[in-house]
N, C-alpha and C positions, 0 to 999 in steps of 0.2 A: 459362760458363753450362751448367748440364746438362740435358741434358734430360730430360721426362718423356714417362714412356711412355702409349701409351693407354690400356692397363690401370689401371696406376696410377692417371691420372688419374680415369677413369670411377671406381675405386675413390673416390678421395676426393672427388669429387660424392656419391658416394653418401651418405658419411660428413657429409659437410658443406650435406647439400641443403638449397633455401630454404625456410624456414618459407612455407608460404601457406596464410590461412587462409578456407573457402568461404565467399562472402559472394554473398546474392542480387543479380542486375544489378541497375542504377539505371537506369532512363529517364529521361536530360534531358530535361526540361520543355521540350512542344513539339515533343519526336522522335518514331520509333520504329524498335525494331530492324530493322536489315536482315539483319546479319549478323553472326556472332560466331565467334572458336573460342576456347573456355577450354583447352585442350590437354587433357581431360581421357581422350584415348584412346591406346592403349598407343606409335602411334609418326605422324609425321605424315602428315595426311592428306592424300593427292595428289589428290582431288578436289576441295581448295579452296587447295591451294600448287603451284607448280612449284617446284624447285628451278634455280640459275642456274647456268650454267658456265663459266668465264672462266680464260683463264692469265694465270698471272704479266707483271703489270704493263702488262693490260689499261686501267686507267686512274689518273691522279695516280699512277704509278709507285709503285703499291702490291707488295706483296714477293709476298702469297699467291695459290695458284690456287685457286678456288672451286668446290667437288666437289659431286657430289650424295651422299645414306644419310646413315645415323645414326653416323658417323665422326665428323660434325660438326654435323650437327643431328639433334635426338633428343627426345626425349617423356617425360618422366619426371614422376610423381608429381602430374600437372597441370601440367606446367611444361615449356614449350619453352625446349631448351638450345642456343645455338647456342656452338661449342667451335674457336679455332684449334688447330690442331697445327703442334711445329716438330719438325723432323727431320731430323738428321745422318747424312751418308755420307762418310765419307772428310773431305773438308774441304770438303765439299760441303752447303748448309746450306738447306734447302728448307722452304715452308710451306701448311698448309692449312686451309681454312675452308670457313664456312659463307653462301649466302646465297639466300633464298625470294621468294617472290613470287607476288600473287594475280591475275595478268594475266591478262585472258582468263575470267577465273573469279568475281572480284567487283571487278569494276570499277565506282565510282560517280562523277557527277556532283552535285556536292555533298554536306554532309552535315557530322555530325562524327565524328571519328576518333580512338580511343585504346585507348591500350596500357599496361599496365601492368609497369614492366621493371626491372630490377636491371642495373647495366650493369659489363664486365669493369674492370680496374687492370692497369696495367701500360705503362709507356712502349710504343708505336707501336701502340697498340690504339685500333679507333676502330669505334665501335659505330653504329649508324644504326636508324633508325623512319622512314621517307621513303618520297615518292610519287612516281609519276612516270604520264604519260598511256599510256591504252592504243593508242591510235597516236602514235607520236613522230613520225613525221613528216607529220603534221597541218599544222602549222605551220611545217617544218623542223625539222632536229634539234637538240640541246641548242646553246645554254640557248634558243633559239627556240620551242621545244615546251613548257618551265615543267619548274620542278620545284619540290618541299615541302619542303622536310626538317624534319620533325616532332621529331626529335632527334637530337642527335651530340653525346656526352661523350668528348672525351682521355680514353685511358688514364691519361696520367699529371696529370691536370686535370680532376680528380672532382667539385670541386662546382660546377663549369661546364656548363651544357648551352647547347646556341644552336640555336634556331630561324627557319631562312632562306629564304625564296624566293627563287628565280633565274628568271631571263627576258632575254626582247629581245635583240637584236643590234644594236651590242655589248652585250655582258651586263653584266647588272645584276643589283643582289642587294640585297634588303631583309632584317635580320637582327638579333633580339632574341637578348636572355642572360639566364640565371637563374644567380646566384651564390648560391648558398645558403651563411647566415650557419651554420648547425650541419647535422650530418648532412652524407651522401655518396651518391653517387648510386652507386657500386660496395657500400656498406654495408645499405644497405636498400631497397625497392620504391619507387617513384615512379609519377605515373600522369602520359602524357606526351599532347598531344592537343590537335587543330586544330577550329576553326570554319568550314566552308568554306561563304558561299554568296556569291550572284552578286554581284559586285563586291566583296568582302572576304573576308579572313581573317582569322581570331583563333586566337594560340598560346596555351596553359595548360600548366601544371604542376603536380600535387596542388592542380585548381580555381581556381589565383590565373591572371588572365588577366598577360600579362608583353610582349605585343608583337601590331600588328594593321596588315592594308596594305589600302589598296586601290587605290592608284597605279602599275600597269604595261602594259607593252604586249608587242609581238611582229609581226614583218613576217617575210614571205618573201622569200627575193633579188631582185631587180627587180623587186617588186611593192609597191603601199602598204602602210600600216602596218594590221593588220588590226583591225575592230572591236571594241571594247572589252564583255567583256570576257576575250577571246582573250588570255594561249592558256587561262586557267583558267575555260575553259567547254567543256569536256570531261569524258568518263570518267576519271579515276584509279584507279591499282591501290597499295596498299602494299606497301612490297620491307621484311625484314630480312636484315641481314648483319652481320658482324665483320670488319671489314677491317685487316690489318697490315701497319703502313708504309706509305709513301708522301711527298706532297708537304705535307700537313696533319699528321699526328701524328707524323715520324717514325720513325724506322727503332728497331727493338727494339736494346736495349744487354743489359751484363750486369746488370743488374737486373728487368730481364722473363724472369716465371715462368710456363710454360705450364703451369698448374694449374687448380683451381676456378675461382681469381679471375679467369680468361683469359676465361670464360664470360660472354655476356650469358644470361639469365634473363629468359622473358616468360610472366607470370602469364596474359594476354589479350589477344585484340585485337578492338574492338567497332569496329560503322557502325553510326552512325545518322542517317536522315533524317526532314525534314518532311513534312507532304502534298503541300504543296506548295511553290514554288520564284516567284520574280516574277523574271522574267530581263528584262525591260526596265528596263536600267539604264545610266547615262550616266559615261563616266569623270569622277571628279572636277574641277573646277579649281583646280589645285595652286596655292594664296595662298602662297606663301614668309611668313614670319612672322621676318623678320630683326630679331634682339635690339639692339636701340643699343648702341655703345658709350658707357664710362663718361665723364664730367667730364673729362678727358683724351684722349679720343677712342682708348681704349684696346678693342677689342672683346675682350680677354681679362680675363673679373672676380676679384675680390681678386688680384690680380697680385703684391701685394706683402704677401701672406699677411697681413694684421691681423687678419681672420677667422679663427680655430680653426673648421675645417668637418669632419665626420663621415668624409668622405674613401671614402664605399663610395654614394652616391648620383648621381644626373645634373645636379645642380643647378649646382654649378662644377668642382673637382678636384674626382678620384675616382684612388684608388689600385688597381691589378688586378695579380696574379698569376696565371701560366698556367705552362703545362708544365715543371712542377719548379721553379718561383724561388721561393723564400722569403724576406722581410722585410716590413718595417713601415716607413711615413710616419706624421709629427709636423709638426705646424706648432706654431712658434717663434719670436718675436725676427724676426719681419718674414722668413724665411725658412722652405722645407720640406725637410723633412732625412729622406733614403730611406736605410735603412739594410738593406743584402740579406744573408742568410746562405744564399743558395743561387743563381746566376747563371741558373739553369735551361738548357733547350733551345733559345730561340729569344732574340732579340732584343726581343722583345716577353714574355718571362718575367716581367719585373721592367718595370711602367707607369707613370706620371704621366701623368693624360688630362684634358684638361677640353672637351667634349662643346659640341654648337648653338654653334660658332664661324660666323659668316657670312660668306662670301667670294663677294664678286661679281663676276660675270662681265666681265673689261675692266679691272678696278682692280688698283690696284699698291698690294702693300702692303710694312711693316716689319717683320719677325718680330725681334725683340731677349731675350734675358735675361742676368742674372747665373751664373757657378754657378762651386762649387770643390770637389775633395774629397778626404779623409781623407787619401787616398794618388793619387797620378796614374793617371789612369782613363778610359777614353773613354764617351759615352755616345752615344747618338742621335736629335736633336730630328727631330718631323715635323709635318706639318699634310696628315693624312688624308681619306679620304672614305667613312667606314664605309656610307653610303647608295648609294654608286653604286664598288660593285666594289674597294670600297678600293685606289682611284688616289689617287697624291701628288699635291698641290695644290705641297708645299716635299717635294720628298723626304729620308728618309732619310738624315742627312749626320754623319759622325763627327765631334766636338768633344771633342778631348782636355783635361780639364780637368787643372790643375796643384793645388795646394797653397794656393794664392790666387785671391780673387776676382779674376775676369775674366769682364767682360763681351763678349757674341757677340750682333755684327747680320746677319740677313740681308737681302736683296729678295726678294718675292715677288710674281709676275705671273701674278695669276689668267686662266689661256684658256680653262676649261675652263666649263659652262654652272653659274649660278649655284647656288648648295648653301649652306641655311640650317641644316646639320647635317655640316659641317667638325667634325676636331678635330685639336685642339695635341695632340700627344704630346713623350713624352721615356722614351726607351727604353733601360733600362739591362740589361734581360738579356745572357749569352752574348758579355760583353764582353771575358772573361776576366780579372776582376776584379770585386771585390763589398764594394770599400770604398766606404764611408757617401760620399753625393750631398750637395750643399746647393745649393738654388735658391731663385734671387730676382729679385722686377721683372720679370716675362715679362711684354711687351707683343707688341699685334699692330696697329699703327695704319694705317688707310690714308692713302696720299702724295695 
């Protein structure tokens, strides 16, 4: 991989800068400004940013150290750019970034939040729009303190954004996705943005609302669990970064180009709040809403695929591709038939998910299916917990499929506290192999 220089680079931003065109603020109905910067001045302003500074592999064993100047974050044309740089010495391979923040400077309690961003490409690149309080340890520190993350798109899993909040000890994470069916979030502007008031939150993206919580807590160590609704009843500040490598995206291959595309791009970042705020508010009572199983006592629906389903929604399967896996699912002839032409990154590259599995607290259950494929091939069934920190319920487990059907039973002993949004997985990225799947008859019955 070669590298690019700064020169160079900043040359071909220049050549390549993003279109944005001035458009008057909007005031949400019911806000008002608090605060804004459209970056419309020559380079950024330290009276409403800090810049952060951290070495390598400060946290998730991320690769770059985080500088402060316009090396890596910069001002141009209305547009903040924040820019990794990678740079060789010898055999010596080092890297740097960007990342800001308005702590101490605009800090609010409640409101809502957004930005407007264009975000980089490139395997181990990982962009963020995220908040975090202005005393961390209020509460105690992470994930005890809370945190937003208002956006984070894969470099190399562009039309994915996820939207997460973390809290509690042990930590917990509540977390939406926006899979966009055309367009790219490295391709063109999006406008990424929270609803924050007392006792809820709500995610958006270009206005479509796409995930919303209002059920978390937080305690200190030998003390009760604090009232509700702690820890997001505090100040927050918003941080931007680029961060490369680590435990989540990946470590940069030779396919990552330190160039334009390396660049997040933020057109703005707006607060706004109401007059006022009604902070007397009570945590919900969390009613579980556990779906029956079918005629069969089957808690996983069309099991035996008779249903032709759309395959990109939450209703039963859903097919997902992530960092780098390429193919397609079909349903067929009483089975579904994944067929991959790229294994991708991760294990989870190449999905079968079918989502609001109920597993309850104490019960024992049967996880079973059929499956065969093209050529002998391992894949990896699970029954996850995307609501509570994605803990295995069934973990992870290699089943080497042959040439013929053959069916695979397991047991499974739910200990963990009841979860009306379990899911079956079956994970075929990074298997090292990408020959065509066929599955059938997946049950999950309890004994």
């Amino acid at each position: 991989m070669q590298p690019v220089s700064e020169s160079a680079a900043k040359s071909q931003e220049e050549d390549i800068k993003p279109e944005v065109e001035e458009e008057p603020i909007v005031i949400p109905e019911g806000y008002h400004l608090v605060w804004n910067d459209e970056f419309d001045k020559d380079e950024l302003s330290e009276e409403d940013w800090n810049y952060e500074t951290h070495e390598k592999g400060w946290v998730n064993h991320e690769l770059q150290e985080y500088v402060p100047g316009d090396e890596c974050v910069s001002v141009k044309d209305g547009v903040l750019v924040i820019r990794p740089v990678r740079e060789e010495n010898g055999n010596e391979v080092t890297y740097r970034s960007g990342r800001i923040n308005t702590q101490d400077k605009h800090d609010y309690k409640y409101g809502r939040f957004e930005a407007r961003i264009k975000v980089p490409r490139g395997k181990g690149f990982l962009p963020a729009f995220w908040m975090m309080p202005q005393d961390e340890y209020l509460y105690g520190q992470w994930p005890k303190c809370g945190e937003i993350d208002i956006m984070e798109v894969l470099g190399d899993s562009t039309k994915v954004n996820y939207g997460t909040l973390h809290y509690g000890e042990p930590h917990k994470q509540s977390q939406g996705m926006v899979n966009l069916k055309s367009g790219d979030f490295s391709e063109e502007y999006h406008e990424f943005a929270i609803e924050w008031e007392p006792g809820e939150i709500r995610w958006y993206c270009d206005g479509e609302q796409y995930h919303q919580e209002n059920d978390w807590f937080t305690a200190v160590e030998g003390e009760e669990e604090k009232p509700y609704p702690a820890p997001f009843d505090q100040p927050f500040h918003v941080i931007l970064n680029v961060a490369v490598g680590g435990d989540w995206p990946g470590d940069p291959d030779e396919s990552t180009v330190f160039d334009e595309h390396a660049c997040m791009y933020v057109d703005y970042v707006r607060m706004f709040q109401k007059d006022s705020y009604d902070e007397n508010v009570t945590k919900p009572v969390k009613e579980l809403s556990l779906r029956e199983p079918d005629e069969t006592g089957n808690y996983v629906y069309n099991s035996d695929f008779s249903d032709k389903e759309d395959l990109s929604d939450d209703e039963n399967w859903k097919f997902l591709l992530f960092n780098g896996g390429e193919g397609e699912a079909q349903i067929g002839d009483n089975e579904i038939i994944i067929t991959s032409t790229n294994e991708g990154t991760e294990e989870y590259s190449v999905q079968l998910v079918q989502p609001n599995i109920p597993m309850e607290e104490g019960c024992s259950y049967e996880f079973s299916f059929e499956a065969y494929a093209d050529e002998p091939r391992t894949i990896k069934p699970a029954i996850t917990a995307p609501n509570v920190g994605w803990i295995r319920y069934f973990q992870d487990t290699p089943v080497d499929l042959t040439q013929d059907w053959q069916a695979f039973s397991f047991d499974v002993d739910m200990k963990d506290k009841t979860d009306d949004k379990a899911r079956v997985e079956f994970n075929m990225g990074k298997q090292g192999s990408t020959a065509t799947v066929h599955i059938r008859n997946v049950k999950l019955i309890r004994k």
